[in-house]
MIVO-248654 format. One record per atom (N, C-alpha, C): residue number from 1; residue in one letter; atom name; x, y, z. Coordinates in pm, 1 decimal. Layout:
REM MIVO-248654
+-----+---+----+----------+----------+----------+
|   k | r |  a |        u |        v |        w |
+-----+---+----+----------+----------+----------+
| NUM | A | CA |        X |        Y |        Z |
...
+-----+---+----+----------+----------+----------+
***
This chain:
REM MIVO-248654
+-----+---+----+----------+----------+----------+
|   k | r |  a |        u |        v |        w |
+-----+---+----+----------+----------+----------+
|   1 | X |  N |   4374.9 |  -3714.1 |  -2017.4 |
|   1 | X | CA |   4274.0 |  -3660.4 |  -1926.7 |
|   1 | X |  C |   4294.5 |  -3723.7 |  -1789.6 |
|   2 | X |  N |   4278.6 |  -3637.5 |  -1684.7 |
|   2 | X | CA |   4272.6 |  -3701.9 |  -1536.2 |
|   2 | X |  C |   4203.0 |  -3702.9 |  -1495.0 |
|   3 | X |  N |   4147.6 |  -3766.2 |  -1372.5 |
|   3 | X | CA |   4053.6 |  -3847.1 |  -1303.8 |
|   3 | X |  C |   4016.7 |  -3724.7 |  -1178.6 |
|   4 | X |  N |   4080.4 |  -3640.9 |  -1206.5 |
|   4 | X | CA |   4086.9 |  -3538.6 |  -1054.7 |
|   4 | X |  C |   3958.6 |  -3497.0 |  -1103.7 |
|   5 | X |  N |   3863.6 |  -3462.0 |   -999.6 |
|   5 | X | CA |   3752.2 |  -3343.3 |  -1029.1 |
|   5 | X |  C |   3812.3 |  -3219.0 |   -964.3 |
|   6 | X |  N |   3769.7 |  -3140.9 |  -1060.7 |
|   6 | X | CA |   3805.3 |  -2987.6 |  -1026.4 |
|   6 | X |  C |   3687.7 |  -2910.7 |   -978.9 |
|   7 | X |  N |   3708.5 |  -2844.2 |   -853.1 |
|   7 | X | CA |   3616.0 |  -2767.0 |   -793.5 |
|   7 | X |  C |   3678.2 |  -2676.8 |   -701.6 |
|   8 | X |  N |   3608.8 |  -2544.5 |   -784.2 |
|   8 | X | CA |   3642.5 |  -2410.3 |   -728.8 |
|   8 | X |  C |   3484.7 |  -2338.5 |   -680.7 |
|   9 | X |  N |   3509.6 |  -2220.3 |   -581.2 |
|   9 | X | CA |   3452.8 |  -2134.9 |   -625.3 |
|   9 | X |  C |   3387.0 |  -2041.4 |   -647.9 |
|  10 | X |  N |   3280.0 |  -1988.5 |   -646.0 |
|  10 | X | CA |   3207.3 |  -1899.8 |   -747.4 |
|  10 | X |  C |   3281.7 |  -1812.1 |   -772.9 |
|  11 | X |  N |   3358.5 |  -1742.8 |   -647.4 |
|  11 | X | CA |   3437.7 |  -1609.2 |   -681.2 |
|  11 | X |  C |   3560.7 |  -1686.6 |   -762.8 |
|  12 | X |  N |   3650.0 |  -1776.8 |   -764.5 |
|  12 | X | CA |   3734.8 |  -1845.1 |   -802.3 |
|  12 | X |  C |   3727.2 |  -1864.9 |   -978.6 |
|  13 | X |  N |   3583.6 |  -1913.5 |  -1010.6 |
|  13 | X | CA |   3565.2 |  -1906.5 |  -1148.9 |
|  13 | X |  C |   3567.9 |  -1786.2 |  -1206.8 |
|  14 | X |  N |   3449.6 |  -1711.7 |  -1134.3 |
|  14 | X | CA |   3497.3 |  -1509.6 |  -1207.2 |
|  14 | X |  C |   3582.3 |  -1508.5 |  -1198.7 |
|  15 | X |  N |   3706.5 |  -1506.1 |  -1128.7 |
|  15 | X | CA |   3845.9 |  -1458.4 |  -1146.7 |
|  15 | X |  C |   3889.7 |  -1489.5 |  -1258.1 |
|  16 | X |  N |   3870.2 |  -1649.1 |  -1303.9 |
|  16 | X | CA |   3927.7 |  -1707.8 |  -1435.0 |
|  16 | X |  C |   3847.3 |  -1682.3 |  -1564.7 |
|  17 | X |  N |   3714.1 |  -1669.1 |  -1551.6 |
|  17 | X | CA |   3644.5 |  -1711.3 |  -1726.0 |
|  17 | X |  C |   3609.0 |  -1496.5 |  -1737.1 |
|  18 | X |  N |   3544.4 |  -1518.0 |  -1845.9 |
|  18 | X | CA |   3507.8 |  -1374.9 |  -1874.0 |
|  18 | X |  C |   3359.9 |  -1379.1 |  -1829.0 |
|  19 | X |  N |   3285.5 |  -1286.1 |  -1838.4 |
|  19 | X | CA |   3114.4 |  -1293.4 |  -1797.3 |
|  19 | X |  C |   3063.0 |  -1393.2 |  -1886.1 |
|  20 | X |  N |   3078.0 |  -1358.6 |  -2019.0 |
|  20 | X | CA |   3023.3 |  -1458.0 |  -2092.2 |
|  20 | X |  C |   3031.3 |  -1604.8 |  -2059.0 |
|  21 | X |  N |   3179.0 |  -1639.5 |  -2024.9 |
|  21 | X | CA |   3227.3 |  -1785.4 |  -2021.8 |
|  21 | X |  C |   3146.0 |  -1803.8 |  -1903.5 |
|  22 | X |  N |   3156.7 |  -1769.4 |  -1824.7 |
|  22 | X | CA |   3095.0 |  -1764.3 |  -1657.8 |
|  22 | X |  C |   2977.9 |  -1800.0 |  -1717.6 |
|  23 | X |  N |   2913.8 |  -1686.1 |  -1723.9 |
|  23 | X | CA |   2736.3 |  -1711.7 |  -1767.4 |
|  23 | X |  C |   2732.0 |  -1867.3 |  -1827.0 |
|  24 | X |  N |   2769.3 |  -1949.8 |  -1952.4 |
|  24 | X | CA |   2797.3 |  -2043.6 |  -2018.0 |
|  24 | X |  C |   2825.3 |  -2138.7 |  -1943.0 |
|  25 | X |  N |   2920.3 |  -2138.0 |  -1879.8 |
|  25 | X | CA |   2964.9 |  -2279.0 |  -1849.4 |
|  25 | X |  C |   2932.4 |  -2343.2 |  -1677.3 |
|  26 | X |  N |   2916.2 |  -2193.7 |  -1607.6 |
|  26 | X | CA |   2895.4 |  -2246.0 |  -1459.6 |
|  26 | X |  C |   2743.8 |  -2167.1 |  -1458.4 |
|  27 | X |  N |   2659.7 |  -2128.8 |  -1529.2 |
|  27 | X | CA |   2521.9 |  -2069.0 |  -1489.2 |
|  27 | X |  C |   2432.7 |  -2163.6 |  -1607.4 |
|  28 | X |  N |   2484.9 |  -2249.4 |  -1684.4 |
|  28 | X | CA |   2382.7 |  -2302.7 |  -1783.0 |
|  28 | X |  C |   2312.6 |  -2219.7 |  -1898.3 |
|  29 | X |  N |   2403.0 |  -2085.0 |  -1943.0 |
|  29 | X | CA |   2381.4 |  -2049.2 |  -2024.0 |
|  29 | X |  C |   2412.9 |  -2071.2 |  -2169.8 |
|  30 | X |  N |   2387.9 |  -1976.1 |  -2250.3 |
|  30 | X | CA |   2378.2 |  -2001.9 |  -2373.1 |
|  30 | X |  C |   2445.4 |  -1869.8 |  -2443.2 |
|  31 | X |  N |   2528.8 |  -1902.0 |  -2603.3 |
|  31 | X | CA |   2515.6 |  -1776.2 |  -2643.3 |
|  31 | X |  C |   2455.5 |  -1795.9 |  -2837.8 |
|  32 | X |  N |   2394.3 |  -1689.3 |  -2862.5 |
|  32 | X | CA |   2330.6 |  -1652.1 |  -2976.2 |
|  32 | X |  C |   2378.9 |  -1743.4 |  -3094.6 |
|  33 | X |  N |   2299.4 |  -1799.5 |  -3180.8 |
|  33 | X | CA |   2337.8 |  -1899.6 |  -3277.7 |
|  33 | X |  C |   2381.8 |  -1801.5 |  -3366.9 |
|  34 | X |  N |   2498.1 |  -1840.5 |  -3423.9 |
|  34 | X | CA |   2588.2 |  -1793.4 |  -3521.9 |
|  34 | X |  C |   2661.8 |  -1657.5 |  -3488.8 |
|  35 | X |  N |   2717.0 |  -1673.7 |  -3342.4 |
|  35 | X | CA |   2737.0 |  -1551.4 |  -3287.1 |
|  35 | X |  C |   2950.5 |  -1583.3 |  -3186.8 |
|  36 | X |  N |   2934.0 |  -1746.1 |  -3158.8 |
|  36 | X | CA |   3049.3 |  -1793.3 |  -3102.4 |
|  36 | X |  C |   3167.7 |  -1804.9 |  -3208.6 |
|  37 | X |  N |   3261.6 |  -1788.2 |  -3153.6 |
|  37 | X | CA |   3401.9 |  -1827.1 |  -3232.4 |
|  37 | X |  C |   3426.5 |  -1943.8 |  -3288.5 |
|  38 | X |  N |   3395.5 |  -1982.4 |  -3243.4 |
|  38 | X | CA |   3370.9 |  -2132.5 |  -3313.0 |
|  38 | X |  C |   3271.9 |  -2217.1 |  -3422.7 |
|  39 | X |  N |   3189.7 |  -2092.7 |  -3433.2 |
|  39 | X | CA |   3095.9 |  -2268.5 |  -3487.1 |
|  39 | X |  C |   3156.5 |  -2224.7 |  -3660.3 |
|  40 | X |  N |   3218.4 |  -2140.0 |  -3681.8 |
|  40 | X | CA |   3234.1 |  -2189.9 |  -3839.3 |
|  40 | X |  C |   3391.0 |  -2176.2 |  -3860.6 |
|  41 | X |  N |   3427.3 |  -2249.3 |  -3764.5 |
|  41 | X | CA |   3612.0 |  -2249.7 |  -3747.0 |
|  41 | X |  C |   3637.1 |  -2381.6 |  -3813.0 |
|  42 | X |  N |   3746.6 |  -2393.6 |  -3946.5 |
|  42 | X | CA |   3767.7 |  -2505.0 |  -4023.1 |
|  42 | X |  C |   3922.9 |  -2529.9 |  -3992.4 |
|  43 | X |  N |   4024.2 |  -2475.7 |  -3912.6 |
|  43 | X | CA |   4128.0 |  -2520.5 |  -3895.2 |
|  43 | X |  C |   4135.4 |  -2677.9 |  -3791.1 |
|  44 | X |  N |   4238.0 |  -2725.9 |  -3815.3 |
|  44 | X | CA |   4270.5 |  -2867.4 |  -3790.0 |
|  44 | X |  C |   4283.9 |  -2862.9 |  -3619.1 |
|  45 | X |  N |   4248.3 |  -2892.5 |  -3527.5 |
|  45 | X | CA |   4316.2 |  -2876.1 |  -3388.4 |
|  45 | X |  C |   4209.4 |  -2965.7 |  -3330.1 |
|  46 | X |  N |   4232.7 |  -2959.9 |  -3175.5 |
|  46 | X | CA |   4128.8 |  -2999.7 |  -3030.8 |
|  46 | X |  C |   4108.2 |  -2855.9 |  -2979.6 |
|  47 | X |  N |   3949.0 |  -2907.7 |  -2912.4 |
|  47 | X | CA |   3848.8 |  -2810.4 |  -2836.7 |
|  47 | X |  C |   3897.3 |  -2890.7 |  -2705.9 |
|  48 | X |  N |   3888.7 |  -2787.1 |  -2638.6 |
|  48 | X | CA |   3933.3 |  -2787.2 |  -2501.0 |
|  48 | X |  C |   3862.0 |  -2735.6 |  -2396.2 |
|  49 | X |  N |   3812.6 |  -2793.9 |  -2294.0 |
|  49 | X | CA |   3739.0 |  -2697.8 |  -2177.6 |
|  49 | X |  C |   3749.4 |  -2557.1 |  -2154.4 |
|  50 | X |  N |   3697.6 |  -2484.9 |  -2168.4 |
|  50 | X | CA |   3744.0 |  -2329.3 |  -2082.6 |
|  50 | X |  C |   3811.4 |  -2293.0 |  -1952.4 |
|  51 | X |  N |   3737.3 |  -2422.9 |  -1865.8 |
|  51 | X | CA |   3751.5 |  -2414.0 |  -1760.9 |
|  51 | X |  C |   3889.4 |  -2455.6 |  -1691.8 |
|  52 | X |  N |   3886.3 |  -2604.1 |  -1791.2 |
|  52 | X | CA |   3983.9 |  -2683.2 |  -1695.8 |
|  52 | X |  C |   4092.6 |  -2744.0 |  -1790.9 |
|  53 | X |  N |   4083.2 |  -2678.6 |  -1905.7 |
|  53 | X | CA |   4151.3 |  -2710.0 |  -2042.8 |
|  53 | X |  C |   4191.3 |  -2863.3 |  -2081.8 |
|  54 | X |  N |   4073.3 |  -2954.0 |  -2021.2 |
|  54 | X | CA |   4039.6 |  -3079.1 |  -2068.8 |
|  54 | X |  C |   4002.8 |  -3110.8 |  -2271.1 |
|  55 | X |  N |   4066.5 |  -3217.7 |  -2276.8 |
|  55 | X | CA |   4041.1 |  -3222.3 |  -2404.5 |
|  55 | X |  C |   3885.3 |  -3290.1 |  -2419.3 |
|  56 | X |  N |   3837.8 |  -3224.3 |  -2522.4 |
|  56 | X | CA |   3674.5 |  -3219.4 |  -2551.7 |
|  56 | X |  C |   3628.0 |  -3333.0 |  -2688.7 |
|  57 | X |  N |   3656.2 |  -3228.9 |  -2785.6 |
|  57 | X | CA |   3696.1 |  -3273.0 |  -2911.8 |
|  57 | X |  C |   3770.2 |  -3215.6 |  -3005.7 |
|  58 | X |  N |   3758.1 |  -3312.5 |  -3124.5 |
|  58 | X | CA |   3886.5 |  -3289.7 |  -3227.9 |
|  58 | X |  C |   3770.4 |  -3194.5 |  -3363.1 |
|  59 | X |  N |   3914.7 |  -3143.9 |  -3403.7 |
|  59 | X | CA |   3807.9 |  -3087.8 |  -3498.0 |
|  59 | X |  C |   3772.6 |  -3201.0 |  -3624.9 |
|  60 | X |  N |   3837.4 |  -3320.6 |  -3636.6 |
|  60 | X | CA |   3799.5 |  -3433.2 |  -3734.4 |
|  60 | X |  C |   3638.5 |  -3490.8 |  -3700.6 |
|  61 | X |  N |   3586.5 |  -3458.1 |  -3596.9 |
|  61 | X | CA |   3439.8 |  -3485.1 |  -3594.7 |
|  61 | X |  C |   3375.3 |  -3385.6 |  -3578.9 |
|  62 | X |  N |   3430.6 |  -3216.4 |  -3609.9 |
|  62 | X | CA |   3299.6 |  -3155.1 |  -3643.4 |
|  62 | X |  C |   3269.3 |  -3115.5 |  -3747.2 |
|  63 | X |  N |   3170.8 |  -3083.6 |  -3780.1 |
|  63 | X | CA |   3027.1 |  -3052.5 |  -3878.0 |
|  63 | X |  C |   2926.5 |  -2958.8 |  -3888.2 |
|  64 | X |  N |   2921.2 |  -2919.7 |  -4015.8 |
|  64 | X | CA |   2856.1 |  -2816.0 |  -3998.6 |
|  64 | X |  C |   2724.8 |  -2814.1 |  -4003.9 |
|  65 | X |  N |   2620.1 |  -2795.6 |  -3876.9 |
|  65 | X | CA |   2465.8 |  -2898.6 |  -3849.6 |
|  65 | X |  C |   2395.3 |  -2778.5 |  -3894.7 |
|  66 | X |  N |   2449.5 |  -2609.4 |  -3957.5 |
|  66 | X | CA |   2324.2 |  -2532.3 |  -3964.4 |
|  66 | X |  C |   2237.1 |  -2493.3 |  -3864.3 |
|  67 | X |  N |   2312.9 |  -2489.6 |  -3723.5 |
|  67 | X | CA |   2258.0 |  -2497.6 |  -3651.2 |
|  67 | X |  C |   2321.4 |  -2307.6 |  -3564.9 |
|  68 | X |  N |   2434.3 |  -2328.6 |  -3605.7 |
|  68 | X | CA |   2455.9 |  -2156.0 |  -3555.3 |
|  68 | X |  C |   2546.9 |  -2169.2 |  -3418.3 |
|  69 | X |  N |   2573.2 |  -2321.5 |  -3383.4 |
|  69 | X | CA |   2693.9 |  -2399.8 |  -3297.8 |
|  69 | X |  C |   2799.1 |  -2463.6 |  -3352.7 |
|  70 | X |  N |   2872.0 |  -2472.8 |  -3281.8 |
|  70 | X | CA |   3006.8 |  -2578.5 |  -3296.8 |
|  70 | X |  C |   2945.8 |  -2709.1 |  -3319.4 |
|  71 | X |  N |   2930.4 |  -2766.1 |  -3365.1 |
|  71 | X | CA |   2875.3 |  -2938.6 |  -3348.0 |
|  71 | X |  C |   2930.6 |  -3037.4 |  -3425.4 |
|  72 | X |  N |   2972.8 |  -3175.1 |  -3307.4 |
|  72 | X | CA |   3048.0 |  -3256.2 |  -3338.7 |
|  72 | X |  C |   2963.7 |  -3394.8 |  -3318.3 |
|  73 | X |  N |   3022.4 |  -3484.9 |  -3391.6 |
|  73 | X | CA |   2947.4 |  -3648.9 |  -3395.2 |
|  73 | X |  C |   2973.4 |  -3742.8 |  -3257.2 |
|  74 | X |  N |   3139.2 |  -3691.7 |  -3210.6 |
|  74 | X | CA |   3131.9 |  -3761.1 |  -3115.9 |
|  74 | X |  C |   3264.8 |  -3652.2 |  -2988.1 |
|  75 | X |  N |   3295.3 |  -3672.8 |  -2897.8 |
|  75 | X | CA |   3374.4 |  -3621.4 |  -2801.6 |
|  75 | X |  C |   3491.1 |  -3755.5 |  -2801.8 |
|  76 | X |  N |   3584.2 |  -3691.0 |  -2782.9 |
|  76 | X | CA |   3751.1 |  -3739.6 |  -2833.6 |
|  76 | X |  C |   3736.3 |  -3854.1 |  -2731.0 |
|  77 | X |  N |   3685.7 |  -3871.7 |  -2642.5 |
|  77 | X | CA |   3679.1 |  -4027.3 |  -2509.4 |
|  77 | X |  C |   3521.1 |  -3977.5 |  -2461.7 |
|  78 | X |  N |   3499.4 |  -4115.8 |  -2448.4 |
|  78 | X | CA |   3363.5 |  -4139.2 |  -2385.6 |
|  78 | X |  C |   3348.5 |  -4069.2 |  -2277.6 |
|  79 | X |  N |   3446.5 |  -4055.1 |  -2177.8 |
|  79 | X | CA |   3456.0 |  -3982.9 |  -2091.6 |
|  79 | X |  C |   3506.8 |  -3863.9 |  -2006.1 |
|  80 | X |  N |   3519.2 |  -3795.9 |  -2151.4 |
|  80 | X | CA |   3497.0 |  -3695.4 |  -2151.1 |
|  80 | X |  C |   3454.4 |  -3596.7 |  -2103.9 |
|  81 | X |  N |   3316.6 |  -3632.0 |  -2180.9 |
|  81 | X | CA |   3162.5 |  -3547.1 |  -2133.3 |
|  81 | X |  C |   3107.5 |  -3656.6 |  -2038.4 |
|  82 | X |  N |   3016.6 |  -3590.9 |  -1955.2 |
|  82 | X | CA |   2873.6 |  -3683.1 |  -1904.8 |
|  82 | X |  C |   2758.2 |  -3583.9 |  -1954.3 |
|  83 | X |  N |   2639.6 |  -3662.8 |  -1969.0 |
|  83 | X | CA |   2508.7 |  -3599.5 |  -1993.7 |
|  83 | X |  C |   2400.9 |  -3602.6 |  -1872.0 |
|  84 | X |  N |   2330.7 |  -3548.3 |  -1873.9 |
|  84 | X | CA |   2180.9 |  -3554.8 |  -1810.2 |
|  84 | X |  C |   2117.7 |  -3475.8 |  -1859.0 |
|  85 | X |  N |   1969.2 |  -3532.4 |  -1846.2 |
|  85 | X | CA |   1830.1 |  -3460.0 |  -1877.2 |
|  85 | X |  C |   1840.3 |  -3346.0 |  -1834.5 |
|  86 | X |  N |   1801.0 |  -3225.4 |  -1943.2 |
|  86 | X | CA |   1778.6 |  -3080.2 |  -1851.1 |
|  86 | X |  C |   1642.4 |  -3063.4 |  -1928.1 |
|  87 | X |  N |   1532.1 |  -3049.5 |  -1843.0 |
|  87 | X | CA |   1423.0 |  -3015.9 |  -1835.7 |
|  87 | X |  C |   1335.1 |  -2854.5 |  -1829.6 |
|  88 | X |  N |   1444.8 |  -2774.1 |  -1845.8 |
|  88 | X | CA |   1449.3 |  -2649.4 |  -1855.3 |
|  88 | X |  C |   1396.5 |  -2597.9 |  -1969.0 |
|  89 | X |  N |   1304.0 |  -2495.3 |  -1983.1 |
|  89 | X | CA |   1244.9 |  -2426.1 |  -2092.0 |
|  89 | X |  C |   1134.0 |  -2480.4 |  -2154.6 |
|  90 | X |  N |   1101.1 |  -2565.8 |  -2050.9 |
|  90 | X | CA |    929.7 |  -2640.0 |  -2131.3 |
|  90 | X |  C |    933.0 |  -2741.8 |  -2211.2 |
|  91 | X |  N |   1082.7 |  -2832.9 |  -2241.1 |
|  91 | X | CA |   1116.7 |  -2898.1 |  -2310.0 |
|  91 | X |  C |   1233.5 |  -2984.5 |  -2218.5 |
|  92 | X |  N |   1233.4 |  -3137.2 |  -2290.5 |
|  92 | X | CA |   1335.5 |  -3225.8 |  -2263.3 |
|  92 | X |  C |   1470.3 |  -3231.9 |  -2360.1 |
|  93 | X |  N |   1580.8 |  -3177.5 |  -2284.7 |
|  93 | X | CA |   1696.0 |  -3222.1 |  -2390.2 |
|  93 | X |  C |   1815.9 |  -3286.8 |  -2286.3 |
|  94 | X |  N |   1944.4 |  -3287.3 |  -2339.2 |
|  94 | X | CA |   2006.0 |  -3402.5 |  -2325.1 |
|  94 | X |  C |   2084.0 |  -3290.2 |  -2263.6 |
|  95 | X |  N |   2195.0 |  -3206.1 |  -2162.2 |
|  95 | X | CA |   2253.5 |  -3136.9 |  -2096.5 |
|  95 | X |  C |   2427.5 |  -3200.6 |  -2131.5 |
|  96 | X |  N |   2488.7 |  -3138.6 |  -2192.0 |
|  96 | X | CA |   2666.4 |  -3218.0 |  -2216.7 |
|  96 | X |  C |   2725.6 |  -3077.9 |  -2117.8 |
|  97 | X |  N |   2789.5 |  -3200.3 |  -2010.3 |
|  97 | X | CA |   2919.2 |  -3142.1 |  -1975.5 |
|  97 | X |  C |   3032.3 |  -3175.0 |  -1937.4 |
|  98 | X |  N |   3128.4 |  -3102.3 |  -1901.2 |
|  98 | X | CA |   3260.9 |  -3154.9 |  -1891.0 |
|  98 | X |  C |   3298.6 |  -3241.1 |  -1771.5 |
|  99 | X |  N |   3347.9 |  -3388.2 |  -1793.1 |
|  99 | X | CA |   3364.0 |  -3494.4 |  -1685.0 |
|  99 | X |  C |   3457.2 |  -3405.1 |  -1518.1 |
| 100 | X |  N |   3548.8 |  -3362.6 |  -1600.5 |
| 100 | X | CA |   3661.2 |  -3298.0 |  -1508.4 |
| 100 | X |  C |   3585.8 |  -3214.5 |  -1392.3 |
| 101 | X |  N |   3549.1 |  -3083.1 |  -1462.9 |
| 101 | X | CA |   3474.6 |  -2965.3 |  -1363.8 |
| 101 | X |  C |   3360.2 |  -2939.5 |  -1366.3 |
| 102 | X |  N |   3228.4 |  -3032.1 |  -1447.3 |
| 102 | X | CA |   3167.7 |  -3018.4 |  -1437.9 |
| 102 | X |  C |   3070.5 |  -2837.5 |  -1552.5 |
| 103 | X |  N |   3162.1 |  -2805.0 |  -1612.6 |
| 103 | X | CA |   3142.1 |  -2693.3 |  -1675.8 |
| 103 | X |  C |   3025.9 |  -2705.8 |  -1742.7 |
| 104 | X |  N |   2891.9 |  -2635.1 |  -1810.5 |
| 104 | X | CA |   2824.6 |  -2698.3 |  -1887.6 |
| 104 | X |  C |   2874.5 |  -2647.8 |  -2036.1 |
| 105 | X |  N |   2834.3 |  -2754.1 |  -2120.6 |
| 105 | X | CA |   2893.7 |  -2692.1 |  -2285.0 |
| 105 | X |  C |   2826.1 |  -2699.1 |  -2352.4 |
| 106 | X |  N |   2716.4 |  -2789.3 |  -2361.1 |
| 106 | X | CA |   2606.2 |  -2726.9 |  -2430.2 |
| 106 | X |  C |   2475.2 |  -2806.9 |  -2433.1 |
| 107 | X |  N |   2433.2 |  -2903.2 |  -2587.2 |
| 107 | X | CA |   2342.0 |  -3054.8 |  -2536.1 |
| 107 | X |  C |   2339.4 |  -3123.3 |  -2666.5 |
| 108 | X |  N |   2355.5 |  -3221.0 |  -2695.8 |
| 108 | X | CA |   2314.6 |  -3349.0 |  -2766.7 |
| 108 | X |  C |   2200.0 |  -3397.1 |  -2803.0 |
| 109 | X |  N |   2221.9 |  -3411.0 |  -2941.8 |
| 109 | X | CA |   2036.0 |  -3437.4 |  -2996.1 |
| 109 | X |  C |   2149.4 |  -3575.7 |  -3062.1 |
| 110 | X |  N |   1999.8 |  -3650.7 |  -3071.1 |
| 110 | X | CA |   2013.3 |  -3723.6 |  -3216.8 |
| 110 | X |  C |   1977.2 |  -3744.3 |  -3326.4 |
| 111 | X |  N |   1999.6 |  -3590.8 |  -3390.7 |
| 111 | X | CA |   1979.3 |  -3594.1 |  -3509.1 |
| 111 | X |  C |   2128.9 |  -3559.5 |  -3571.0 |
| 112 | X |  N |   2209.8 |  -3622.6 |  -3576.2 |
| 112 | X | CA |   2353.5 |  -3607.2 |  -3646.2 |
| 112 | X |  C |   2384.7 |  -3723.4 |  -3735.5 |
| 113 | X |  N |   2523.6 |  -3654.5 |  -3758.4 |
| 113 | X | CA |   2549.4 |  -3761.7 |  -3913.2 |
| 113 | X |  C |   2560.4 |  -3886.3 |  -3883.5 |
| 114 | X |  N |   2600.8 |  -4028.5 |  -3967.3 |
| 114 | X | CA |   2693.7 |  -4115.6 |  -3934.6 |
| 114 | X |  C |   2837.7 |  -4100.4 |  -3880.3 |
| 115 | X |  N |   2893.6 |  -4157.9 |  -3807.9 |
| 115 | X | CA |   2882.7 |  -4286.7 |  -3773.2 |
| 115 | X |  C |   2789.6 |  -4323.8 |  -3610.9 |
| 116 | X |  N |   2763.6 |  -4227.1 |  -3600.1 |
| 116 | X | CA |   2714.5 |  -4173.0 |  -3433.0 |
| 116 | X |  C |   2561.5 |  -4116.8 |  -3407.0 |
| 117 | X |  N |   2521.0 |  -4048.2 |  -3523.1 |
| 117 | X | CA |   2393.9 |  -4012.8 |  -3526.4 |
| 117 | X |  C |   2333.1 |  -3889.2 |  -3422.5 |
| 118 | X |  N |   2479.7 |  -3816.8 |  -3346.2 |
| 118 | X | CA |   2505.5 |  -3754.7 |  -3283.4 |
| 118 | X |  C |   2483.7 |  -3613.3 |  -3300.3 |
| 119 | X |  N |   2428.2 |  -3515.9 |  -3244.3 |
| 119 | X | CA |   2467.4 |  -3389.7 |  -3272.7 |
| 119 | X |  C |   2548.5 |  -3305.4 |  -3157.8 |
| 120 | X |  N |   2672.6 |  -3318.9 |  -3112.8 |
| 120 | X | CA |   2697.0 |  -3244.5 |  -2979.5 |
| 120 | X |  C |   2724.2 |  -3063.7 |  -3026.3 |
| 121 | X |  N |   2594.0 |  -3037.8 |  -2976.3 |
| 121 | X | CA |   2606.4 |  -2848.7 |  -3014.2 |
| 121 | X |  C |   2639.2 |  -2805.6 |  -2899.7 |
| 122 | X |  N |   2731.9 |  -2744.7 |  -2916.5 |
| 122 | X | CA |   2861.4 |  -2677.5 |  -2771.1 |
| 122 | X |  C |   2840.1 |  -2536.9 |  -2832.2 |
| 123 | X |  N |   2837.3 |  -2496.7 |  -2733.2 |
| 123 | X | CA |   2887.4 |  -2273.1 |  -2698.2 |
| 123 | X |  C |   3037.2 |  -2300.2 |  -2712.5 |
| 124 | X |  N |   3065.5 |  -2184.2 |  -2817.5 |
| 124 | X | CA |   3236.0 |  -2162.5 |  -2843.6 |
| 124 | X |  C |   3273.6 |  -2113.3 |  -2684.3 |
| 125 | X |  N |   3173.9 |  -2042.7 |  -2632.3 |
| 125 | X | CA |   3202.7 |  -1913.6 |  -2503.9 |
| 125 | X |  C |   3293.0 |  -2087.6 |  -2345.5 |
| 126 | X |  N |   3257.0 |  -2200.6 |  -2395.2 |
| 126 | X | CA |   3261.0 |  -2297.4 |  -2324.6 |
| 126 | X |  C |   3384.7 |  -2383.3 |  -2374.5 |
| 127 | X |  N |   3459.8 |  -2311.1 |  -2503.0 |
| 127 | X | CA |   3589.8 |  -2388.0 |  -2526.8 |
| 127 | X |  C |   3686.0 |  -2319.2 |  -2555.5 |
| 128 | X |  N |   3801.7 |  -2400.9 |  -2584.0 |
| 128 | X | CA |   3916.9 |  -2324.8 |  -2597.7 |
| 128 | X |  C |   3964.4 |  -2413.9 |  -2764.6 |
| 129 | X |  N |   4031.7 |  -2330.9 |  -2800.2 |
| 129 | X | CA |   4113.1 |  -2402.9 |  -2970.6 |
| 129 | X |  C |   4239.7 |  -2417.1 |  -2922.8 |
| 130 | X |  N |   4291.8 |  -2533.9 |  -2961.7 |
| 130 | X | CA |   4439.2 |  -2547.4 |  -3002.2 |
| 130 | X |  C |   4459.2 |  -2643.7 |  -3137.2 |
| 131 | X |  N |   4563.1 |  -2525.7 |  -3219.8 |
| 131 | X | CA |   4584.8 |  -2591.0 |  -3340.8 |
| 131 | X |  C |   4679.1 |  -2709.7 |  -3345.1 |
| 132 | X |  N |   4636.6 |  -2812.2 |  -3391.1 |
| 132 | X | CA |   4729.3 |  -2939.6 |  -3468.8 |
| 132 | X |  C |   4853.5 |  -2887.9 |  -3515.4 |
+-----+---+----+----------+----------+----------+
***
């Protein structure tokens, strides 16, 4: 991972993501639980940014939370992701996004398994797969 921040944009990102990804990752959206490519994908690989094809996580820490997301215990480097409070929707949650471009991917509870106690629930519409 590199240290560069990536910043494009608005017209720059439409050019690259699809509406969906757009909506997702640079508008703070969301898509439908049990509806992304991802959340019940069991092959071996890394999740990758959409945006900036930063490595995210591995698929050795995700899990299946019943939740209708991708969700993992922890992100492949601490720094990775950064978080902040998003206060949006009448409620406090934890906001995960990508260190590099800033993309959003989804938010972090703590109600997850050991060893982390983590839940990072990411939008598939916000990653990319590459197989091991």
């Amino acid at each position: 991972m590199t240290d560069d921040k990536i910043v494009k944009s608005k017209d720059d990102w439409k050019e690259q993501l699809t509406d969906q990804q757009y909506h997702v990752t640079r508008e703070k959206g969301t898509e439908r639980a049990f509806t992304g490519e991802f959340w019940d994908k069991k092959e071996k690989g890394r999740y990758l940014c959409v945006c900036c094809e930063s490595e995210l996580f591995h698929s050795d820490t995700k899990y299946d939370s019943g939740s209708g997301w991708p969700s993992y215990y922890q992100p492949v480097d601490e720094a990775a992701v950064e978080t902040e409070v998003d206060s949006s929707l009448f409620m406090k949650r934890v906001e995960v996004h990508c260190s590099r471009c800033d993309a959003h991917l989804g938010h972090v509870f703590e109600d997850g398994p050991k060893p982390t106690g983590l839940r990072y629930c990411i939008n598939s519409a916000s990653l990319k797969f590459q197989q091991d």
